[in-house]
RODO-2510 file (C-alpha; in nm, 4 decimals, decimal comma):
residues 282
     n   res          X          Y          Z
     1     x     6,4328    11,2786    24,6070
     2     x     6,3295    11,0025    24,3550
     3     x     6,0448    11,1105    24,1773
     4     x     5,8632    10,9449    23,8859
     5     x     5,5360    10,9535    23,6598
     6     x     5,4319    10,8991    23,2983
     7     x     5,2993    11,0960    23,0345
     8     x     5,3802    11,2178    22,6681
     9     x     5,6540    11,3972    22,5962
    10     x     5,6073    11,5320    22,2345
    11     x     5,9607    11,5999    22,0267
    12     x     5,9809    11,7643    21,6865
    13     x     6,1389    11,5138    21,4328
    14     x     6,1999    11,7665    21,1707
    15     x     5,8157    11,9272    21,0918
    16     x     5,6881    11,5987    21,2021
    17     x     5,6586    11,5738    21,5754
    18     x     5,6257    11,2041    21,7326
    19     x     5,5247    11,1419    22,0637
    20     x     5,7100    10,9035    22,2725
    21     x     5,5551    10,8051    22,5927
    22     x     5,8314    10,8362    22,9002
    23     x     5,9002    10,8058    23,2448
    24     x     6,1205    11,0518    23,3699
    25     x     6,2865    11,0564    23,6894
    26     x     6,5152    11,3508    23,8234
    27     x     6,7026    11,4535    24,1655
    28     x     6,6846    11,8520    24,2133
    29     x     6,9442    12,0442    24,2710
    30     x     6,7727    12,3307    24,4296
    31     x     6,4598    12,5656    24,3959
    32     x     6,4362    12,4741    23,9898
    33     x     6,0984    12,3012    24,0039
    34     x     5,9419    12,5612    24,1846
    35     x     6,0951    12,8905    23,9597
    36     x     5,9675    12,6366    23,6689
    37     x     5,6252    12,5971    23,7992
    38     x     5,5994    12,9690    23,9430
    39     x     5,6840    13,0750    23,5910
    40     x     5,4484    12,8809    23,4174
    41     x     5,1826    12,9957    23,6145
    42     x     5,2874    13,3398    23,5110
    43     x     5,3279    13,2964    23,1594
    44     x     5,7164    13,3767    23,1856
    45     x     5,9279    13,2383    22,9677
    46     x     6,2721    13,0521    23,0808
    47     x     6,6350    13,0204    23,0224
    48     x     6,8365    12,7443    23,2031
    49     x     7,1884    12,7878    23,1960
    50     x     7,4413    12,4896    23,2865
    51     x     7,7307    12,3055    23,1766
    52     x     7,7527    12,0089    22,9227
    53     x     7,5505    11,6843    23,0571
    54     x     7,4283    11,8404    23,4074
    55     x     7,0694    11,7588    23,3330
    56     x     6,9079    12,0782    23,1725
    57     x     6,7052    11,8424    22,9334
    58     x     6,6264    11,6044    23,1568
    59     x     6,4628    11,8672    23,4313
    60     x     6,2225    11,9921    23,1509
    61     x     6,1091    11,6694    23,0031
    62     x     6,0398    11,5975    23,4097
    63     x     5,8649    11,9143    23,4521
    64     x     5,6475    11,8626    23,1114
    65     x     5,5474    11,5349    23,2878
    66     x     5,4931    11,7028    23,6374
    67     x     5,2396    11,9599    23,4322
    68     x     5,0821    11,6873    23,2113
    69     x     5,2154    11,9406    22,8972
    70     x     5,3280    11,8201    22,5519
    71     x     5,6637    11,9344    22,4612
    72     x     5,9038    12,0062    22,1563
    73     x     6,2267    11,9635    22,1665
    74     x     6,4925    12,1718    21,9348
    75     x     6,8243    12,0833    21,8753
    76     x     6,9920    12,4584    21,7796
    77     x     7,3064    12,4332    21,5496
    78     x     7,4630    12,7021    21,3675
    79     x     7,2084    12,6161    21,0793
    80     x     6,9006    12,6786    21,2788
    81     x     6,6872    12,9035    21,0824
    82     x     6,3546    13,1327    21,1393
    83     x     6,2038    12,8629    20,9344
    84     x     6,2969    12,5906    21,1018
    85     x     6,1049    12,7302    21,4087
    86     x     5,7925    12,8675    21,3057
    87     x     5,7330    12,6913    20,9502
    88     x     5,8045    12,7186    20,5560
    89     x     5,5752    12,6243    20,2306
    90     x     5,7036    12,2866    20,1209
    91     x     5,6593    12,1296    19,7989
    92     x     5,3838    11,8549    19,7692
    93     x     5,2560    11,7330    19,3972
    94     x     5,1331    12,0443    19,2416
    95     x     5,0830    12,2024    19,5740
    96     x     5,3349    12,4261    19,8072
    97     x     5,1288    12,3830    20,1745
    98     x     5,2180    12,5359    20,5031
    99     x     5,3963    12,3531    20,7605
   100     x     5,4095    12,4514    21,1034
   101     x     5,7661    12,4538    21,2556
   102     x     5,7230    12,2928    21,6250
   103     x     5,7451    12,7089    21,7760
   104     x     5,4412    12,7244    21,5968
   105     x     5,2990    12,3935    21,7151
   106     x     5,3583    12,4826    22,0051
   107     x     5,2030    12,8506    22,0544
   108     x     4,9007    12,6797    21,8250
   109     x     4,8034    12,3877    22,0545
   110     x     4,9684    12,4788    22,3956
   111     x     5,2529    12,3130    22,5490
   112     x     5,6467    12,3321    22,6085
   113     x     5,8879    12,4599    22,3314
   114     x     6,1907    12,3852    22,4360
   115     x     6,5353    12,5140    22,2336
   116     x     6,8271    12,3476    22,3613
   117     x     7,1897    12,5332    22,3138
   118     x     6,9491    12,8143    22,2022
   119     x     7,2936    13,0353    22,1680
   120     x     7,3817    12,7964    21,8115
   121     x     7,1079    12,8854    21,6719
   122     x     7,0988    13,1999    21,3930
   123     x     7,0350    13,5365    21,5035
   124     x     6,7131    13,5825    21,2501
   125     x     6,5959    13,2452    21,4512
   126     x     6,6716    13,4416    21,7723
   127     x     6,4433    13,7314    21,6579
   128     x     6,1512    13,5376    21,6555
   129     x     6,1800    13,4632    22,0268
   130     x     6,1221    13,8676    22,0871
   131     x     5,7744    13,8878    22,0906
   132     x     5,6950    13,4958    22,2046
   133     x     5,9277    13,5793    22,5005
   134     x     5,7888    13,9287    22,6059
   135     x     5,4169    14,0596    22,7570
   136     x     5,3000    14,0223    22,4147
   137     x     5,3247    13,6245    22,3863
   138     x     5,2859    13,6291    22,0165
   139     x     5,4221    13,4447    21,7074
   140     x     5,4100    13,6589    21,3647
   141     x     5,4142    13,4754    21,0741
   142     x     5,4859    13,6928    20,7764
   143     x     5,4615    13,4320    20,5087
   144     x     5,1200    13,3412    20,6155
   145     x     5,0440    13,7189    20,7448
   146     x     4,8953    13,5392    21,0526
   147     x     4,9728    13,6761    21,3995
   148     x     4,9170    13,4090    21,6838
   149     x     4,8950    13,4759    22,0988
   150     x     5,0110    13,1824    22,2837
   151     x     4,7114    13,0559    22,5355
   152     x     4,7703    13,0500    22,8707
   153     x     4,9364    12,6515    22,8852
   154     x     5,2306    12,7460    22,6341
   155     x     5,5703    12,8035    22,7874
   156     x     5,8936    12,9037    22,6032
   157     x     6,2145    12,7190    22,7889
   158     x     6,5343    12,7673    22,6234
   159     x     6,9066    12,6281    22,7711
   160     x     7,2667    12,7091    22,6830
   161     x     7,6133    12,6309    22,7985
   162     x     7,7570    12,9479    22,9247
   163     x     8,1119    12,7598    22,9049
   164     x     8,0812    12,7512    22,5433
   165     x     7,9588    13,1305    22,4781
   166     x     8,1994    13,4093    22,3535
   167     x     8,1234    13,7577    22,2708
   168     x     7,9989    13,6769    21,9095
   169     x     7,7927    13,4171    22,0535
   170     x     7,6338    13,5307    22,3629
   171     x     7,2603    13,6130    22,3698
   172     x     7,1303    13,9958    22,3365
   173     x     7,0873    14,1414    22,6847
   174     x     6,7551    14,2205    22,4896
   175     x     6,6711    13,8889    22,4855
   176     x     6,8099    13,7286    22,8463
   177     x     6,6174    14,0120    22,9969
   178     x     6,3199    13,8599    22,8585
   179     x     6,3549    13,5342    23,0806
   180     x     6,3515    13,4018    23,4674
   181     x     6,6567    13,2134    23,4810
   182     x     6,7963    12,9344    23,6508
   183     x     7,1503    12,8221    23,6844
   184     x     7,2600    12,4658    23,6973
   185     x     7,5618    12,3005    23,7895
   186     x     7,7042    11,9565    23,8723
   187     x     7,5562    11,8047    24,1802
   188     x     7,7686    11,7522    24,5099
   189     x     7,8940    11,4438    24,5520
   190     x     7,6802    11,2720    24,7397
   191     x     7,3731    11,3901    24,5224
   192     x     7,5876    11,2786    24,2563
   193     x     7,6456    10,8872    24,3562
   194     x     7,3023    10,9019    24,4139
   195     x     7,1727    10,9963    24,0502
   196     x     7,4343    10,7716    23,8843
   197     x     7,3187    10,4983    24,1539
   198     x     6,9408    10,5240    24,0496
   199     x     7,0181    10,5818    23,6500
   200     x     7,2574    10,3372    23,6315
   201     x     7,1776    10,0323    23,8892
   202     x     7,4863     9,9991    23,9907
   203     x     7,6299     9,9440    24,3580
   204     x     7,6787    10,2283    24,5714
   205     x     8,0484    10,2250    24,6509
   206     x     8,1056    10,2561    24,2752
   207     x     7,8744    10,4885    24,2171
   208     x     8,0723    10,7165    24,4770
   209     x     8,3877    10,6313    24,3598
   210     x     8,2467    10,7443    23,9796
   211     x     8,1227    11,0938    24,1313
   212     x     8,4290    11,1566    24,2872
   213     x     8,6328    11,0823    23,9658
   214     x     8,3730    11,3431    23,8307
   215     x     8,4784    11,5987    24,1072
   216     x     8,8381    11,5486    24,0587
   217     x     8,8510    11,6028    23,6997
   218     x     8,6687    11,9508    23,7283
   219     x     8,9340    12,0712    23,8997
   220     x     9,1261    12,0452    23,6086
   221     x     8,9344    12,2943    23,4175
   222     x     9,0970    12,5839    23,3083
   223     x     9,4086    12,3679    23,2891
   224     x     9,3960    12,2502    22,9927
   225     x     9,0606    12,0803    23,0147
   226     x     8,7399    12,2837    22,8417
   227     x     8,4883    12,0651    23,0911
   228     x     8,5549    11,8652    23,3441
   229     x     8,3523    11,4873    23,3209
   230     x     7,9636    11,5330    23,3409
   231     x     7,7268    11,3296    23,5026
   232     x     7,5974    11,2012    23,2250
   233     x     7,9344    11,0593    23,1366
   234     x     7,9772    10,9093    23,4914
   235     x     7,6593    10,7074    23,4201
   236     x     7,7926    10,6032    23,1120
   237     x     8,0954    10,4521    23,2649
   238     x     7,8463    10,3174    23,5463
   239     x     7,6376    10,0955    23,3040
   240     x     7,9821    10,0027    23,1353
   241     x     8,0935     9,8397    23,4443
   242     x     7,8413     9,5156    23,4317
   243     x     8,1025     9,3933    23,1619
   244     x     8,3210     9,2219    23,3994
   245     x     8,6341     9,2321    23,1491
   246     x     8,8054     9,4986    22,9958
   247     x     8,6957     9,7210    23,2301
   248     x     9,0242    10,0205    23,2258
   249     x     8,9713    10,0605    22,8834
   250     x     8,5671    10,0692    22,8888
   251     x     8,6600    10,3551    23,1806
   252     x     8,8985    10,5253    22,9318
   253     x     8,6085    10,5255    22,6817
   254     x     8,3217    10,6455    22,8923
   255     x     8,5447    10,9051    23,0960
   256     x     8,8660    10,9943    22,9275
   257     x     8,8670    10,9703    22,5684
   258     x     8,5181    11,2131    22,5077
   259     x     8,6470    11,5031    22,6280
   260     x     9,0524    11,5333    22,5560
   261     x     9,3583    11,4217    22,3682
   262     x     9,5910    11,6350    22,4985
   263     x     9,8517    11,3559    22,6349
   264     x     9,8833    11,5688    22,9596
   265     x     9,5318    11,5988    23,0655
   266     x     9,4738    11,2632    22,9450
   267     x     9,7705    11,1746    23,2234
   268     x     9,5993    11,3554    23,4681
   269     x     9,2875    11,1603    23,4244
   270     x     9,4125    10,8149    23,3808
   271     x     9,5905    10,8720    23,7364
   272     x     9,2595    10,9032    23,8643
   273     x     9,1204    10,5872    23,7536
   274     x     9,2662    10,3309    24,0042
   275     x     9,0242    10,5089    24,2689
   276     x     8,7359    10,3845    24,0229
   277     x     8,9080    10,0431    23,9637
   278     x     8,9188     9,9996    24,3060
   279     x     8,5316    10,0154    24,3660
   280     x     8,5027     9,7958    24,0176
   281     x     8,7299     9,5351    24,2140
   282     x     8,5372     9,5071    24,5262
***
Protein backbone atom coordinates (compact mmCIF):
# COMPACT_ATOMS: atom_id res chain seq x y z
CA UNK A 1 0.00 0.00 0.00
CA UNK A 2 0.85 3.59 -1.20
CA UNK A 3 1.35 5.65 1.61
CA UNK A 4 2.49 9.28 1.79
CA UNK A 5 2.91 12.45 4.17
CA UNK A 6 5.31 15.33 4.76
CA UNK A 7 7.48 16.40 7.35
CA UNK A 8 11.28 17.15 8.10
CA UNK A 9 13.66 14.82 7.77
CA UNK A 10 16.87 16.25 9.43
CA UNK A 11 20.43 14.79 7.87
CA UNK A 12 23.86 15.53 9.31
CA UNK A 13 26.00 17.37 6.62
CA UNK A 14 29.21 16.93 8.40
CA UNK A 15 28.56 18.77 12.16
CA UNK A 16 26.11 20.87 10.38
CA UNK A 17 22.76 19.21 10.03
CA UNK A 18 20.23 20.72 7.29
CA UNK A 19 16.81 19.94 7.15
CA UNK A 20 15.22 19.08 3.96
CA UNK A 21 11.54 18.89 3.91
CA UNK A 22 10.31 15.37 2.08
CA UNK A 23 7.65 13.29 1.09
CA UNK A 24 8.31 9.84 1.43
CA UNK A 25 6.40 7.09 0.10
CA UNK A 26 7.17 3.26 0.75
CA UNK A 27 5.45 -0.32 0.01
CA UNK A 28 6.11 -2.78 3.11
CA UNK A 29 7.37 -5.80 2.85
CA UNK A 30 6.06 -7.27 5.98
CA UNK A 31 5.58 -6.54 9.81
CA UNK A 32 8.62 -3.69 9.65
CA UNK A 33 6.46 -0.69 10.49
CA UNK A 34 4.96 -2.21 13.30
CA UNK A 35 8.50 -3.87 15.03
CA UNK A 36 9.63 -0.05 14.19
CA UNK A 37 6.85 1.58 15.97
CA UNK A 38 6.58 -1.20 18.83
CA UNK A 39 10.23 -0.45 19.42
CA UNK A 40 10.05 3.05 19.62
CA UNK A 41 7.50 2.96 22.01
CA UNK A 42 9.84 0.86 24.06
CA UNK A 43 12.85 2.74 23.79
CA UNK A 44 14.65 -0.25 21.88
CA UNK A 45 17.06 0.43 19.67
CA UNK A 46 17.16 -1.20 15.94
CA UNK A 47 19.23 -2.93 13.42
CA UNK A 48 17.85 -3.52 9.86
CA UNK A 49 19.65 -5.89 7.94
CA UNK A 50 19.20 -6.19 3.96
CA UNK A 51 20.93 -6.30 0.80
CA UNK A 52 22.32 -3.35 -1.36
CA UNK A 53 19.33 -0.94 -2.66
CA UNK A 54 16.27 -2.97 -1.01
CA UNK A 55 15.01 0.10 0.75
CA UNK A 56 16.53 0.09 4.36
CA UNK A 57 16.93 3.98 4.09
CA UNK A 58 14.01 4.66 2.58
CA UNK A 59 11.70 2.66 5.38
CA UNK A 60 13.31 4.90 8.13
CA UNK A 61 13.11 8.27 6.54
CA UNK A 62 9.17 6.94 6.06
CA UNK A 63 8.91 5.94 9.56
CA UNK A 64 10.63 9.39 10.88
CA UNK A 65 7.75 10.98 8.86
CA UNK A 66 5.04 8.46 10.16
CA UNK A 67 6.33 9.61 13.94
CA UNK A 68 6.69 13.35 13.08
CA UNK A 69 10.66 12.73 14.44
CA UNK A 70 13.74 14.59 13.12
CA UNK A 71 16.37 12.35 11.92
CA UNK A 72 20.25 12.08 11.21
CA UNK A 73 21.52 10.30 8.80
CA UNK A 74 25.29 8.69 8.89
CA UNK A 75 27.06 7.49 6.14
CA UNK A 76 29.71 4.79 8.01
CA UNK A 77 33.02 4.24 6.01
CA UNK A 78 36.04 2.68 7.22
CA UNK A 79 37.04 6.28 8.47
CA UNK A 80 34.13 6.74 10.73
CA UNK A 81 35.44 7.79 14.00
CA UNK A 82 34.09 8.19 17.82
CA UNK A 83 34.35 11.78 16.93
CA UNK A 84 32.59 11.90 14.11
CA UNK A 85 29.53 10.62 16.12
CA UNK A 86 29.35 12.29 19.26
CA UNK A 87 31.56 15.58 18.64
CA UNK A 88 35.28 17.08 18.75
CA UNK A 89 36.69 20.77 19.81
CA UNK A 90 37.23 22.54 16.51
CA UNK A 91 39.29 25.45 15.90
CA UNK A 92 37.48 28.89 15.61
CA UNK A 93 39.68 32.37 15.85
CA UNK A 94 41.31 32.14 19.15
CA UNK A 95 38.74 29.75 20.37
CA UNK A 96 38.57 25.66 20.24
CA UNK A 97 34.42 25.22 20.89
CA UNK A 98 32.50 22.02 21.18
CA UNK A 99 30.64 20.62 18.40
CA UNK A 100 28.10 18.14 18.75
CA UNK A 101 28.46 15.13 16.33
CA UNK A 102 24.70 14.36 15.04
CA UNK A 103 24.72 10.99 17.93
CA UNK A 104 24.88 13.72 20.16
CA UNK A 105 22.28 15.89 18.45
CA UNK A 106 20.37 13.46 18.48
CA UNK A 107 20.29 12.00 22.23
CA UNK A 108 20.34 16.08 23.08
CA UNK A 109 17.13 17.15 21.27
CA UNK A 110 15.28 13.79 20.59
CA UNK A 111 14.83 12.19 17.36
CA UNK A 112 16.19 9.35 14.92
CA UNK A 113 20.00 8.60 14.60
CA UNK A 114 20.30 6.62 11.99
CA UNK A 115 23.95 4.84 10.94
CA UNK A 116 23.75 3.34 7.68
CA UNK A 117 26.35 0.29 6.81
CA UNK A 118 26.98 0.72 10.60
CA UNK A 119 29.49 -2.49 10.10
CA UNK A 120 32.20 0.26 8.04
CA UNK A 121 32.37 2.17 10.61
CA UNK A 122 35.57 1.88 13.32
CA UNK A 123 35.31 -0.28 16.19
CA UNK A 124 36.10 2.78 18.84
CA UNK A 125 32.90 4.39 16.84
CA UNK A 126 31.11 1.06 17.55
CA UNK A 127 31.85 1.39 21.33
CA UNK A 128 29.97 4.32 21.73
CA UNK A 129 26.77 2.59 20.64
CA UNK A 130 27.16 0.27 24.03
CA UNK A 131 25.58 2.26 26.41
CA UNK A 132 23.14 4.43 23.84
CA UNK A 133 21.96 0.93 22.70
CA UNK A 134 21.44 -0.81 26.15
CA UNK A 135 18.83 -0.10 29.40
CA UNK A 136 21.06 2.66 30.18
CA UNK A 137 20.28 4.98 27.03
CA UNK A 138 23.22 7.16 27.65
CA UNK A 139 25.92 9.05 25.66
CA UNK A 140 29.35 9.71 27.69
CA UNK A 141 31.29 12.30 26.53
CA UNK A 142 34.75 12.18 28.00
CA UNK A 143 36.14 15.28 26.42
CA UNK A 144 33.41 17.33 27.83
CA UNK A 145 33.05 14.91 31.07
CA UNK A 146 29.27 15.22 30.37
CA UNK A 147 27.10 12.10 30.59
CA UNK A 148 23.69 12.48 28.66
CA UNK A 149 20.29 10.01 28.92
CA UNK A 150 18.43 10.02 25.77
CA UNK A 151 14.57 11.25 26.50
CA UNK A 152 12.01 9.14 25.77
CA UNK A 153 11.51 10.36 21.65
CA UNK A 154 15.25 9.35 20.72
CA UNK A 155 15.69 6.11 18.83
CA UNK A 156 19.01 4.53 17.69
CA UNK A 157 18.40 2.65 14.05
CA UNK A 158 21.40 1.29 12.51
CA UNK A 159 21.47 -0.97 8.93
CA UNK A 160 24.10 -3.18 7.31
CA UNK A 161 24.50 -5.46 4.38
CA UNK A 162 25.01 -8.86 5.75
CA UNK A 163 26.27 -9.84 2.06
CA UNK A 164 29.14 -7.67 2.53
CA UNK A 165 30.21 -8.78 6.26
CA UNK A 166 33.16 -11.21 6.95
CA UNK A 167 34.51 -12.34 10.17
CA UNK A 168 36.74 -9.17 10.69
CA UNK A 169 33.84 -7.16 9.90
CA UNK A 170 30.83 -8.50 11.50
CA UNK A 171 29.29 -6.73 14.52
CA UNK A 172 30.06 -7.99 18.30
CA UNK A 173 27.36 -10.43 19.36
CA UNK A 174 27.69 -7.81 22.27
CA UNK A 175 26.39 -5.35 20.30
CA UNK A 176 23.54 -7.19 17.85
CA UNK A 177 22.20 -8.46 21.10
CA UNK A 178 21.56 -5.01 21.98
CA UNK A 179 18.92 -4.52 19.08
CA UNK A 180 15.28 -5.79 17.73
CA UNK A 181 16.03 -6.63 14.32
CA UNK A 182 14.45 -6.77 11.15
CA UNK A 183 15.47 -8.47 7.99
CA UNK A 184 14.85 -7.13 4.56
CA UNK A 185 14.99 -8.51 1.28
CA UNK A 186 13.96 -7.82 -2.33
CA UNK A 187 10.26 -7.67 -2.82
CA UNK A 188 8.32 -10.43 -4.89
CA UNK A 189 7.66 -9.62 -8.08
CA UNK A 190 4.60 -8.31 -8.19
CA UNK A 191 5.36 -5.96 -5.11
CA UNK A 192 8.26 -5.21 -7.09
CA UNK A 193 6.57 -3.81 -10.54
CA UNK A 194 4.55 -2.10 -8.27
CA UNK A 195 7.28 0.08 -6.38
CA UNK A 196 9.23 0.67 -9.62
CA UNK A 197 5.65 1.54 -11.21
CA UNK A 198 4.86 4.26 -8.49
CA UNK A 199 8.74 5.58 -8.17
CA UNK A 200 9.30 5.64 -11.55
CA UNK A 201 5.90 6.53 -13.60
CA UNK A 202 6.37 4.29 -15.93
CA UNK A 203 3.78 1.77 -17.61
CA UNK A 204 3.03 -1.33 -15.96
CA UNK A 205 4.05 -4.00 -18.43
CA UNK A 206 7.56 -2.52 -18.22
CA UNK A 207 7.65 -2.15 -14.91
CA UNK A 208 7.03 -6.08 -14.69
CA UNK A 209 9.22 -6.89 -17.25
CA UNK A 210 12.09 -4.66 -15.14
CA UNK A 211 11.24 -6.74 -11.82
CA UNK A 212 11.52 -9.82 -13.45
CA UNK A 213 14.95 -8.92 -15.03
CA UNK A 214 15.64 -8.12 -11.25
CA UNK A 215 14.53 -11.73 -10.24
CA UNK A 216 16.45 -13.39 -12.89
CA UNK A 217 19.68 -11.87 -12.23
CA UNK A 218 19.60 -12.93 -8.43
CA UNK A 219 19.72 -16.17 -9.38
CA UNK A 220 22.98 -15.64 -10.54
CA UNK A 221 24.41 -14.90 -7.24
CA UNK A 222 26.91 -17.00 -5.98
CA UNK A 223 27.88 -17.55 -9.61
CA UNK A 224 29.98 -15.21 -10.15
CA UNK A 225 27.77 -12.28 -9.30
CA UNK A 226 28.33 -10.57 -5.54
CA UNK A 227 24.45 -9.09 -5.81
CA UNK A 228 22.06 -9.68 -8.00
CA UNK A 229 20.24 -6.12 -9.55
CA UNK A 230 18.41 -4.11 -6.72
CA UNK A 231 15.38 -2.33 -6.90
CA UNK A 232 16.75 0.69 -6.79
CA UNK A 233 18.64 -0.08 -9.95
CA UNK A 234 15.43 -1.36 -11.70
CA UNK A 235 13.99 2.15 -11.12
CA UNK A 236 16.89 3.58 -12.49
CA UNK A 237 16.57 1.79 -15.72
CA UNK A 238 12.67 2.60 -15.41
CA UNK A 239 13.11 6.46 -15.53
CA UNK A 240 15.85 5.79 -18.29
CA UNK A 241 13.30 4.41 -20.54
CA UNK A 242 11.32 7.91 -21.37
CA UNK A 243 14.44 8.46 -23.73
CA UNK A 244 12.96 6.86 -26.66
CA UNK A 245 16.53 6.21 -28.36
CA UNK A 246 19.37 4.43 -27.29
CA UNK A 247 17.53 2.56 -25.11
CA UNK A 248 19.93 -1.18 -24.94
CA UNK A 249 22.68 0.74 -23.97
CA UNK A 250 20.80 3.14 -21.32
CA UNK A 251 19.60 -0.66 -20.01
CA UNK A 252 23.27 -1.78 -20.02
CA UNK A 253 24.04 1.33 -17.92
CA UNK A 254 21.29 1.26 -15.36
CA UNK A 255 21.35 -2.70 -15.01
CA UNK A 256 24.50 -4.29 -16.23
CA UNK A 257 27.45 -2.24 -16.09
CA UNK A 258 27.05 -1.19 -11.95
CA UNK A 259 27.46 -4.32 -10.68
CA UNK A 260 30.02 -6.59 -12.99
CA UNK A 261 32.69 -6.81 -15.63
CA UNK A 262 33.27 -10.18 -15.62
CA UNK A 263 32.53 -10.88 -19.54
CA UNK A 264 30.55 -14.05 -18.43
CA UNK A 265 28.13 -12.63 -16.04
CA UNK A 266 27.92 -9.68 -18.11
CA UNK A 267 26.69 -12.47 -20.95
CA UNK A 268 24.36 -13.78 -18.70
CA UNK A 269 22.74 -10.49 -18.14
CA UNK A 270 22.69 -9.02 -21.53
CA UNK A 271 20.68 -12.34 -22.57
CA UNK A 272 18.18 -11.17 -20.33
CA UNK A 273 17.56 -7.89 -21.73
CA UNK A 274 15.39 -8.63 -24.85
CA UNK A 275 12.56 -9.59 -22.19
CA UNK A 276 12.95 -5.79 -21.05
CA UNK A 277 13.26 -4.54 -24.70
CA UNK A 278 10.31 -6.18 -25.42
CA UNK A 279 8.07 -4.22 -22.87
CA UNK A 280 10.24 -0.90 -24.03
CA UNK A 281 8.89 -1.82 -27.66
CA UNK A 282 5.30 -2.14 -26.92
Amino acid sequence: MLKRGVSDILHSDGFNPVITPLTISYHPLGEEELVFRQAFDHQLPLLIKGPTGCGKTRFVEFMAQQLKLPMWTVACNEDTSASDLVGRYILKGNETPWIDGPLTQAVRQGGICYLDEVIEARQEALVVLNAVADHRRQLFIDKTNEVLRAPAHFMLVVSYNPGYQSVMRDLKESIKQRFVAVRFDYPAIELEQRIIESESGCVSQLALSLANFGARSRKLVGSGLFEGVSTRMLIHAAKLMTQKSGQQNLLEAALIDPVTDEPTIRASLLALLPLVMAAVEM
